[in-house]
C-alpha positions in Angstrom: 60.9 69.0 -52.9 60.3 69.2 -49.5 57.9 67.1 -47.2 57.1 65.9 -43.9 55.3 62.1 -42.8 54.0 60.7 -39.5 55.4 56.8 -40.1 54.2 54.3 -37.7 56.3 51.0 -37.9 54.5 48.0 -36.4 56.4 44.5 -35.3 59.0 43.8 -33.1 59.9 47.2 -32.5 60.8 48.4 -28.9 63.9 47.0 -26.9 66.1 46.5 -30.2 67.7 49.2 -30.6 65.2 50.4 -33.3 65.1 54.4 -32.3 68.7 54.7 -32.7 68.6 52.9 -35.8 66.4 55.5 -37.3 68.1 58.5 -35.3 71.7 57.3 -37.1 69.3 56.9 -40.3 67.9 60.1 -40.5 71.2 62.1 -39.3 72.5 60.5 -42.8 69.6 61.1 -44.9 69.7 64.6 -43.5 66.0 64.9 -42.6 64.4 66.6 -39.2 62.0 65.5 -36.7 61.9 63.1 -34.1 61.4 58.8 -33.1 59.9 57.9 -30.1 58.3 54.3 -28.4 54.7 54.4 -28.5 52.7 52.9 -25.0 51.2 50.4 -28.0 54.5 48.6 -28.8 54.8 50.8 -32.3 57.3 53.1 -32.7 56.3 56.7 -34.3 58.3 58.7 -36.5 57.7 62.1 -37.4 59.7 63.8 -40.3 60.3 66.6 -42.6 63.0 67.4 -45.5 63.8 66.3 -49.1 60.7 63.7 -50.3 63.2 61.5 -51.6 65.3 61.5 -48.4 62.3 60.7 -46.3 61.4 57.8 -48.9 64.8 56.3 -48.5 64.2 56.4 -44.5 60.9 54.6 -45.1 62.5 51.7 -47.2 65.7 51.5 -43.9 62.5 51.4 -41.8 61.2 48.4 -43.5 64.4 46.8 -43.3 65.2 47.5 -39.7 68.0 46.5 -37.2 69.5 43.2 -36.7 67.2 42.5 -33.3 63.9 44.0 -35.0 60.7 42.4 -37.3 58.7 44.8 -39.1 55.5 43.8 -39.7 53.8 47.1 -41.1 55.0 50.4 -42.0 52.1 53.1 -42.3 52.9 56.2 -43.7 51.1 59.8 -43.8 51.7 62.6 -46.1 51.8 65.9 -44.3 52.9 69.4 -45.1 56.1 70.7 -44.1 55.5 72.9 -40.9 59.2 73.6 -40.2 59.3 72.6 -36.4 62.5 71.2 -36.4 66.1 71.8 -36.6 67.4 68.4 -36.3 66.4 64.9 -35.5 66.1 63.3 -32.5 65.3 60.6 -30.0 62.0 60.9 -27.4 
């Protein structure tokens, strides 16, 4: 069943090589969307494809790179809008 979330992962976050963590996560998972640094130190991830797919991303999110400490991960349900075609890093 297909899905899409807005995921905001909170902690040590930016400068650790976090986004292409997730970009190398998602590529495997095969799931669409994007990562991106936000100005408040989070990191945003915005996602569609298989439910369970995306759920495995969430728990490699939690677990992070090396470098990184994830405090929180906040995840939103959304529908599936089909915006994407691949995943990527902004």
């Amino acid at each position: 069943m297909d899905a899409g979330a807005e995921i905001i992962v909170q902690g040590l976050v930016q400068g650790v090589g976090f986004r292409y963590y997730v970009y190398e996560a998602a590529r495997r998972l095969k799931v669409q969307g994007y990562v991106r640094n936000l100005p408040s130190g989070d990191v945003q991830v915005v996602v569609e494809g298989n439910r369970g797919m995306i759920e495995d991303l969430v728990r490699s999110l939690r677990a992070g790179p090396r470098a990184a400490h994830v405090n929180r991960v906040h995840i939103t349900w959304t529908d599936v809008v089909h915006h994407f075609t691949e995943f990527e890093i902004r």
